[in-house]
FIVO-848595 format. One record per atom (N, C-alpha, C, O): residue number from 1; residue in one letter; atom name; x, y negated, z negated. Coordinates in nm, 4 decimals. Layout:
% residues N
PT    i  aa  at        px        py        pz
PT  NUM   a  CA         X         Y         Z
...
***
This chain:
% residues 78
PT    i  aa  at        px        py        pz
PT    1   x   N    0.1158    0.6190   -1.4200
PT    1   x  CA    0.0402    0.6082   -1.2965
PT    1   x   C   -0.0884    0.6907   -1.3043
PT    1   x   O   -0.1874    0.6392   -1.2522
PT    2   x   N   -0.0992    0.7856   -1.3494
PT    2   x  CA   -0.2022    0.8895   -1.3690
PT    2   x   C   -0.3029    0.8004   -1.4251
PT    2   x   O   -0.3973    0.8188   -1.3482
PT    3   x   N   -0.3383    0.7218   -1.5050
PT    3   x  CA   -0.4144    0.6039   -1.5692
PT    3   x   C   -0.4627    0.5636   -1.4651
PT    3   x   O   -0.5832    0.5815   -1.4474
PT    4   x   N   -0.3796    0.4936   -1.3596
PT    4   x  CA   -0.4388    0.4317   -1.2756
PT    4   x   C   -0.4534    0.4579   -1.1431
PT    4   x   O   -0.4716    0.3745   -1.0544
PT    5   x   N   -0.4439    0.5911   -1.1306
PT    5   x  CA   -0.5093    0.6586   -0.9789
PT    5   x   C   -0.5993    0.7609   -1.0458
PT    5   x   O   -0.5667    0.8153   -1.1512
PT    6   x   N   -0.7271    0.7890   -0.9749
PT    6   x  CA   -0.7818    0.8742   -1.0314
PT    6   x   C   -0.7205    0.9813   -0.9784
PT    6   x   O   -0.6269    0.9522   -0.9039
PT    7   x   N   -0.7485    1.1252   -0.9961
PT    7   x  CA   -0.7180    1.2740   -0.9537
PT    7   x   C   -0.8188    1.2734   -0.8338
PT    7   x   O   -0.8071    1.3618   -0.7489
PT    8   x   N   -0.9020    1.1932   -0.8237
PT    8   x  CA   -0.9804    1.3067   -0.7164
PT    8   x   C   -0.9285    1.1829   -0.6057
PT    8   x   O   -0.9668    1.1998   -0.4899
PT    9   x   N   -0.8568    1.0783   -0.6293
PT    9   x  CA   -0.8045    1.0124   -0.4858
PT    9   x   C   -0.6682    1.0274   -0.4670
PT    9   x   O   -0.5864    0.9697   -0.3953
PT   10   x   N   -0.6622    1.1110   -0.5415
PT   10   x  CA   -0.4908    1.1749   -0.5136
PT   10   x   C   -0.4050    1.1956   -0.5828
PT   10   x   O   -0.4034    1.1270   -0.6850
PT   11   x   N   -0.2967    1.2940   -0.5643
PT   11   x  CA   -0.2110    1.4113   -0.6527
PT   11   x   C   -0.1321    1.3618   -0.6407
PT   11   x   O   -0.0809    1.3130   -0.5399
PT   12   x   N   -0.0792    1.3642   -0.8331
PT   12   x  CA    0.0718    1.3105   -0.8381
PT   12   x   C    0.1502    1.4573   -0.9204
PT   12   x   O    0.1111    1.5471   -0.9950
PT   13   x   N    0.2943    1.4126   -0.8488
PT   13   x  CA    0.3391    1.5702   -0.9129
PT   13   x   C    0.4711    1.4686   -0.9848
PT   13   x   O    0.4968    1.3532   -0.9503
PT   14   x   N    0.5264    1.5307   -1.0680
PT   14   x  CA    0.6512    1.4386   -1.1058
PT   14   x   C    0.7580    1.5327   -1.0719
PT   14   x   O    0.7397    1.6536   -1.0581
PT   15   x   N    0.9122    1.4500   -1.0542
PT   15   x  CA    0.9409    1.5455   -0.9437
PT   15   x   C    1.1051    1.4329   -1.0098
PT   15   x   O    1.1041    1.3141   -1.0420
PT   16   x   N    1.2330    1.5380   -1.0086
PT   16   x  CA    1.3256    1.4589   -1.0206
PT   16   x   C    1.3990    1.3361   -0.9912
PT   16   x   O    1.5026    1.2953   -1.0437
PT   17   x   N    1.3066    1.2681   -0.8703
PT   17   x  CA    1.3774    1.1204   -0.8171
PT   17   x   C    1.2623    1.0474   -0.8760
PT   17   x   O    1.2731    0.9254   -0.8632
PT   18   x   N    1.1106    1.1047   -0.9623
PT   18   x  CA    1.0168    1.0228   -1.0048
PT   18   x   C    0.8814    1.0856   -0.9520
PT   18   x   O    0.8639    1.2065   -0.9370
PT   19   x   N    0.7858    0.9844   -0.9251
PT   19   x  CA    0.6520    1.0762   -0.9303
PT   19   x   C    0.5676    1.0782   -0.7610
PT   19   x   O    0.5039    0.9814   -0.7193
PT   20   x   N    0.5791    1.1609   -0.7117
PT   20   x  CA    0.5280    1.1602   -0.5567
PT   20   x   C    0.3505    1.1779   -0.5570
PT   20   x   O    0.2957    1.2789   -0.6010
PT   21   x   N    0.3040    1.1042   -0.5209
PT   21   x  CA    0.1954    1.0476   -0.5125
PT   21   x   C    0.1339    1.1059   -0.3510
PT   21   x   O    0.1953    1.0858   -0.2462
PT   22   x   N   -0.0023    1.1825   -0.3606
PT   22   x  CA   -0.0417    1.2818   -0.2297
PT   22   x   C   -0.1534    1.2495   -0.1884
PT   22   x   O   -0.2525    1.3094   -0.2302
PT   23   x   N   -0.1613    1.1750   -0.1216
PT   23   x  CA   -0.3204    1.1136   -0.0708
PT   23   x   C   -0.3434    1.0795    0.0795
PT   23   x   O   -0.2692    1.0425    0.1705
PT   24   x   N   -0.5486    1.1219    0.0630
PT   24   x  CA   -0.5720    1.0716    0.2167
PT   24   x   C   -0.5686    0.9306    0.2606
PT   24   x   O   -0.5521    0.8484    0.1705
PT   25   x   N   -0.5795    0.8919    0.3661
PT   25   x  CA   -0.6240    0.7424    0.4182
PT   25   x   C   -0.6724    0.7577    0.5220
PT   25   x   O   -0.6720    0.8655    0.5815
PT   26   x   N   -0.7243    0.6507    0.5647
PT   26   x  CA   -0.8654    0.6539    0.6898
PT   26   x   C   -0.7826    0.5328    0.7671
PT   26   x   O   -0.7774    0.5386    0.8900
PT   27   x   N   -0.7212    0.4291    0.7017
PT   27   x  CA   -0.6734    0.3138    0.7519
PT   27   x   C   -0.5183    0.3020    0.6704
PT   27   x   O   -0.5046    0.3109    0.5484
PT   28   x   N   -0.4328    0.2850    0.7471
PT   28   x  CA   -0.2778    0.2567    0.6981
PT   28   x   C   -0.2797    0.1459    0.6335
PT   28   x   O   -0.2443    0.1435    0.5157
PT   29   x   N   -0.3222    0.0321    0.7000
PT   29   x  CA   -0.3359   -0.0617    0.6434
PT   29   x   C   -0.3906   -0.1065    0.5190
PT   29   x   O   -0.3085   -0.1542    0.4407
PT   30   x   N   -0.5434   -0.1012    0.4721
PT   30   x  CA   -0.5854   -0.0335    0.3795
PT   30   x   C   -0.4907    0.0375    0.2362
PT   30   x   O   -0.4976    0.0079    0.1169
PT   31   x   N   -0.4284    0.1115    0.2876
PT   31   x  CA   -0.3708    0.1596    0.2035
PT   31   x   C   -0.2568    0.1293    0.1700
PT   31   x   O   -0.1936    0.1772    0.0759
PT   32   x   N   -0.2068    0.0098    0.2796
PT   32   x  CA   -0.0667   -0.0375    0.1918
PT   32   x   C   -0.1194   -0.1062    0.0816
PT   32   x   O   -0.0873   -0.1014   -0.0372
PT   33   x   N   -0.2373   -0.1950    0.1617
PT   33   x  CA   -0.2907   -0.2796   -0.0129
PT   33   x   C   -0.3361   -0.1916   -0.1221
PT   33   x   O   -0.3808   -0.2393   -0.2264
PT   34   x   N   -0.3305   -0.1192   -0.1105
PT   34   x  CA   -0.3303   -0.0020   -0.2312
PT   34   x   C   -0.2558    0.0100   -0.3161
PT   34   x   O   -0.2649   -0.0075   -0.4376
PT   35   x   N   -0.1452    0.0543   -0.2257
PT   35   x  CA    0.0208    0.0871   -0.3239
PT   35   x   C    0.0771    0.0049   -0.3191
PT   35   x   O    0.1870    0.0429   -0.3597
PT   36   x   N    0.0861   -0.1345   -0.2864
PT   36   x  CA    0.1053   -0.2705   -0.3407
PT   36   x   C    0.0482   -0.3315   -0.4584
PT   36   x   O    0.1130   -0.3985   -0.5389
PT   37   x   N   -0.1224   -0.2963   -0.4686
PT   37   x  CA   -0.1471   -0.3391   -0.6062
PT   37   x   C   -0.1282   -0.2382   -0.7028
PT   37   x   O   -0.1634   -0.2785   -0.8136
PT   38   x   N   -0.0774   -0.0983   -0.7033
PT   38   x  CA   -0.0230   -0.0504   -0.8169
PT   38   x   C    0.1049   -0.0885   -0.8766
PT   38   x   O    0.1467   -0.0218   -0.9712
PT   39   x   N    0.2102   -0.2447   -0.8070
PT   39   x  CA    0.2636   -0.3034   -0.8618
PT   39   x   C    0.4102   -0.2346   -0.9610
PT   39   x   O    0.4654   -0.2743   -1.0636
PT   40   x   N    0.4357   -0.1064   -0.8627
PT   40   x  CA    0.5407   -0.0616   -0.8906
PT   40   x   C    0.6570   -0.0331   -0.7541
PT   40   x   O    0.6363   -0.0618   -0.6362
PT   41   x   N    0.7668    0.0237   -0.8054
PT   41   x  CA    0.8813    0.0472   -0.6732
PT   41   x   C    0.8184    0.1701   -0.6187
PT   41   x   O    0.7874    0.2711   -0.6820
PT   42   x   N    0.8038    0.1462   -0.4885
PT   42   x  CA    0.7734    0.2744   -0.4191
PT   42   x   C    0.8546    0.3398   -0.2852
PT   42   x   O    0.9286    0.2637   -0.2228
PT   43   x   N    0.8448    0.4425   -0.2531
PT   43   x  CA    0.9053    0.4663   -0.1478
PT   43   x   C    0.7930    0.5881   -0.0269
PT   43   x   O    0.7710    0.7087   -0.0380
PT   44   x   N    0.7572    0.5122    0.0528
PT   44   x  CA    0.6577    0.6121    0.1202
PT   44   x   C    0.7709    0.7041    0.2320
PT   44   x   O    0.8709    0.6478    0.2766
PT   45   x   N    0.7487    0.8012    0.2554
PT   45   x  CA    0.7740    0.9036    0.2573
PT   45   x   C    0.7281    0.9678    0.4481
PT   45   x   O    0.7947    1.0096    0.5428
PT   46   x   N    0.6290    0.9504    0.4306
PT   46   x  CA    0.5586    1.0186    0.5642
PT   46   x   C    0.3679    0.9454    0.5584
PT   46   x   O    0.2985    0.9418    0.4568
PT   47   x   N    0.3307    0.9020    0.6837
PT   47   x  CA    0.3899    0.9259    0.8168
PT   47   x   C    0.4145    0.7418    0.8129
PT   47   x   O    0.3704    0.6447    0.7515
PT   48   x   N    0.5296    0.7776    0.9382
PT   48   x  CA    0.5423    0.6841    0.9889
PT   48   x   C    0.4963    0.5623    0.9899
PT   48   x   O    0.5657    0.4678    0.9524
PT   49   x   N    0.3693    0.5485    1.0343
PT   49   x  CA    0.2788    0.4437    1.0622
PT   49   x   C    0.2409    0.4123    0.9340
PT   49   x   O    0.1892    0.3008    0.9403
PT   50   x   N    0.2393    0.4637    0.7901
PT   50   x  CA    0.2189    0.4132    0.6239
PT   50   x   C    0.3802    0.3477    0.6351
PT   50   x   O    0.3847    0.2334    0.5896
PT   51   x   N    0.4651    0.3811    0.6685
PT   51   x  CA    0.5873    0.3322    0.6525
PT   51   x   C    0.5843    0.1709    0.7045
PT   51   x   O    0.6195    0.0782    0.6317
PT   52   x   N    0.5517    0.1596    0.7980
PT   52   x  CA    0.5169    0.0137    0.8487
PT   52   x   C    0.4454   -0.0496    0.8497
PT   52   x   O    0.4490   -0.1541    0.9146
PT   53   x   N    0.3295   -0.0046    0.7620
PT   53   x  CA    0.2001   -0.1133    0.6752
PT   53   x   C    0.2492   -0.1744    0.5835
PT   53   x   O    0.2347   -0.2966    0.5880
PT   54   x   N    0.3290   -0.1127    0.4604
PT   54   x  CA    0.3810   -0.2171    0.3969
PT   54   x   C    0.4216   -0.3656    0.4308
PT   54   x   O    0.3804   -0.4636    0.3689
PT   55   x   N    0.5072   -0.3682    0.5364
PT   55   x  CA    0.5816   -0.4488    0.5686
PT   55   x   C    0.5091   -0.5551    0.6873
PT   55   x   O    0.5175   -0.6774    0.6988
PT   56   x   N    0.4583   -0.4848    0.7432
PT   56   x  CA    0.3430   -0.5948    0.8111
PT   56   x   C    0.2341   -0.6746    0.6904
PT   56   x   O    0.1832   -0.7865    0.6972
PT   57   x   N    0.2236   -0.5800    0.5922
PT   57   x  CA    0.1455   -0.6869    0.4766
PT   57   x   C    0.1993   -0.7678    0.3860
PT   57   x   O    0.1445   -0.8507    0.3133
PT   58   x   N    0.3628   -0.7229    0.4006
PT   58   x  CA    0.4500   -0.8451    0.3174
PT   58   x   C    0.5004   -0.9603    0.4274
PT   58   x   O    0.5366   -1.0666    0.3769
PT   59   x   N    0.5059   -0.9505    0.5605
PT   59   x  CA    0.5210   -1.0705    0.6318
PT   59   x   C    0.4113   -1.1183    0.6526
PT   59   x   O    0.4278   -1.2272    0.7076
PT   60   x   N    0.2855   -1.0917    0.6357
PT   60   x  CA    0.1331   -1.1190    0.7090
PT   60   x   C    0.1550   -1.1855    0.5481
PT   60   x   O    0.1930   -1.3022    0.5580
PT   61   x   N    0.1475   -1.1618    0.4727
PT   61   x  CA    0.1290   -1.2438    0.3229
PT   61   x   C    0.2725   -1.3562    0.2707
PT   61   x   O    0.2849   -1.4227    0.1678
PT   62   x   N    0.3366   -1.3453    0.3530
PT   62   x  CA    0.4527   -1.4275    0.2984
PT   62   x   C    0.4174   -1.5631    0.4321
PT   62   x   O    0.4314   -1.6829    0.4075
PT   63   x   N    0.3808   -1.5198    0.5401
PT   63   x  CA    0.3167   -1.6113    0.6442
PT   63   x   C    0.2243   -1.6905    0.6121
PT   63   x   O    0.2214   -1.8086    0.6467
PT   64   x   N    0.1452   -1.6383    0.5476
PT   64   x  CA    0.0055   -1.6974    0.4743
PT   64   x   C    0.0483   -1.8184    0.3285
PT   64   x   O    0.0058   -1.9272    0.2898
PT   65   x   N    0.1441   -1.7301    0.2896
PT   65   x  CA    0.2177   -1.8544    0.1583
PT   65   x   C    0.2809   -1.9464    0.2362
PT   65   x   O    0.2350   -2.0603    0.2282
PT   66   x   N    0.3866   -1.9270    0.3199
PT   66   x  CA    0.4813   -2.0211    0.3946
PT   66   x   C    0.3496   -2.1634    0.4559
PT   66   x   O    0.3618   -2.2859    0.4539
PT   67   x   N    0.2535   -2.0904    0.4960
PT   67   x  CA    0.1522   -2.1817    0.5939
PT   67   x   C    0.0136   -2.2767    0.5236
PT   67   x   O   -0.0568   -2.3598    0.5810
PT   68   x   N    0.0064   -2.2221    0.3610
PT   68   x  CA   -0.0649   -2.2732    0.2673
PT   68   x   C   -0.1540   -2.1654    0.2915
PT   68   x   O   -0.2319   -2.1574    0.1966
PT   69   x   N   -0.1807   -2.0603    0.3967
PT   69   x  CA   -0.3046   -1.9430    0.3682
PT   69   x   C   -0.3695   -2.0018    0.5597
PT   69   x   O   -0.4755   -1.9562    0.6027
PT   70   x   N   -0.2982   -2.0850    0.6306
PT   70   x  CA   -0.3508   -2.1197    0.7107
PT   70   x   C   -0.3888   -1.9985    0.8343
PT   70   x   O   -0.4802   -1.9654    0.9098
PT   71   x   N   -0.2047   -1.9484    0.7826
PT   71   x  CA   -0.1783   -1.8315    0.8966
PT   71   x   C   -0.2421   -1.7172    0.8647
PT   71   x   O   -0.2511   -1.6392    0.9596
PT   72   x   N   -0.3011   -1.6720    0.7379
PT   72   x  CA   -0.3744   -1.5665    0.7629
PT   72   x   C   -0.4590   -1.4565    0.8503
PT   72   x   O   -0.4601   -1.3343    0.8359
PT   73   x   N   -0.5263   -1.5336    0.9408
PT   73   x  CA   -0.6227   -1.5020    0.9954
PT   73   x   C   -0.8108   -1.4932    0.9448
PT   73   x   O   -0.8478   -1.5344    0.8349
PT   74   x   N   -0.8862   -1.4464    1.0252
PT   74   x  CA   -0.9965   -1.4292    0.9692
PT   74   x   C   -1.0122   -1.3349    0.8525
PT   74   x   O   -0.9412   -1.2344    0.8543
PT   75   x   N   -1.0906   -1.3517    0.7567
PT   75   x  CA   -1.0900   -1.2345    0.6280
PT   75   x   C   -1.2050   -1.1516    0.7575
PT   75   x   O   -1.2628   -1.2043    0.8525
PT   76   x   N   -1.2051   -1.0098    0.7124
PT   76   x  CA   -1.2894   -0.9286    0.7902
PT   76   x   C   -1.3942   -0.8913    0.6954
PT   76   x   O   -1.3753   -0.8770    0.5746
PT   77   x   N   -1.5191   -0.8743    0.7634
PT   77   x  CA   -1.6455   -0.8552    0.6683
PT   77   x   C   -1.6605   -0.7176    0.6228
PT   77   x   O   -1.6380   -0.6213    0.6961
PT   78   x   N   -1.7009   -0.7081    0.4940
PT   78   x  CA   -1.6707   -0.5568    0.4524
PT   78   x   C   -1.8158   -0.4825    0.5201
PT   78   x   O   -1.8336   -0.3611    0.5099
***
């Protein structure tokens, strides 16, 4: 993982259940698509509200497959 997070967007310590990963966010959301595309098992930890971004972006994306991409919604302008 160290490869593919830099250090200055956040601290990983390795730690006996595996490697805990210490970072800011501005948007929960945002950042589930984050630790979704690092494409490993994760387990978030704290706070709360990161706990339930995941999962609003795996039904918001499994909605979007089920619907051909209909149900998505608008893409938002960066």
């Amino acid at each position: 993982m160290a490869r593919r997070i830099p250090s200055a967007a956040a601290t990983l310590v390795q730690t006996a259940e595996g490697v805990l990963l210490e970072t800011r966010a501005e948007r929960f959301d945002t950042m589930a698509g984050y630790l979704a595309g690092l494409g490993c098992p994760l387990t978030v930890h704290h706070p709360a509200e990161l706990r339930e971004a995941p999962i609003r972006l795996s039904d918001r994306l499994a909605s979007g497959a089920a619907s051909g991409g209909r149900d998505m919604g608008p893409v938002r302008g960066r």
